[in-house]
N, C-alpha and C positions, 0 to 999 in steps of 0.2 A: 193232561194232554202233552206226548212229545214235542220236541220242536219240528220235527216234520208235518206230523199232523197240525201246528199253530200255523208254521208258511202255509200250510195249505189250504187253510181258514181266512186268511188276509189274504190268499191270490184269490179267491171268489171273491173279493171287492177290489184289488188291486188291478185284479189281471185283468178285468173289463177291459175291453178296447174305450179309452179316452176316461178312464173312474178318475184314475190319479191325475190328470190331466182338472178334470171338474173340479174336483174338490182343493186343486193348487187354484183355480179360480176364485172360488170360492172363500177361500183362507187371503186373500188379496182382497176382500173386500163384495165382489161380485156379486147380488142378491137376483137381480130380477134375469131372466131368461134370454134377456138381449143380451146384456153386460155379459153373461156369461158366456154364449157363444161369440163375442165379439171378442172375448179372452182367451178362448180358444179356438185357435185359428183350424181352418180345415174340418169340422166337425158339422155332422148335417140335423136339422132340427130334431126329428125323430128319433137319433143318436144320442144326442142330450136330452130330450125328454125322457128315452128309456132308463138312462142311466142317473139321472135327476129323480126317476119315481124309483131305483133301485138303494140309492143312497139313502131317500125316504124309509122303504124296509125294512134297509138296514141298520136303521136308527143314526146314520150319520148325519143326516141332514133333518130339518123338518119343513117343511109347505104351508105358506099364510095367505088368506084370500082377503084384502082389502076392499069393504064393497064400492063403489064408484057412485058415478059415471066418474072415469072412467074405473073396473075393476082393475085394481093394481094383485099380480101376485109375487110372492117374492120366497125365494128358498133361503134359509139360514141355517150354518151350521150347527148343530147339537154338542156338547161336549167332547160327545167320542169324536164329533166329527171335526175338532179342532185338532182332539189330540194327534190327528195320524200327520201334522205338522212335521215332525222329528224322519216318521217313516220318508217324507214327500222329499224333505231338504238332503236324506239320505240316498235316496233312490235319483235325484236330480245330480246331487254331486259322485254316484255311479257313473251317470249317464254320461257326464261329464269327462269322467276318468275312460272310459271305456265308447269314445269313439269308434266307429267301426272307419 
């Protein structure tokens, strides 16, 4: 695969509106569905949930159902989904440099 074709492979999981956003949650610790959008601010439930069952797909994340009373469920990263660490610290210290 060229390098075009690879960014172009990482922006179907980066370029989600709010992905890199989750998964920097995520990587902080974040497990259950509250914590996470309380980590990310501005994000609507729906929004994280799609994007939370996409990372699931994608094999970045995986979903554990706790049974209860009450049922706890909790997302946890998968290795891939630690690795993109390096991609997030990257992409933040962009963001950083490149103020609009």
């Amino acid at each position: 695969m060229n390098d075009c074709a690879a960014i172009e492979a990482a922006l179907k999981v980066f370029g989600r509106a709010w992905a890199a956003a989750v998964l920097r949650a995520m990587l902080s610790g974040a497990e259950r569905f509250s914590e996470i959008r309380r980590e990310v601010t501005g994000i609507t439930d729906a929004v994280l949930s799609a994007r939370l069952r996409e990372l699931c797909e994608a094999g970045l994340a995986e979903r554990s159902v706790e049974p209860g009373p009450p049922v706890v469920v909790r997302y946890r990263l998968t290795d891939a989904g630690r690795g993109t660490e390096p991609v997030l610290a990257a992409l933040a210290e962009f963001g950083r440099w490149h103020r609009p």
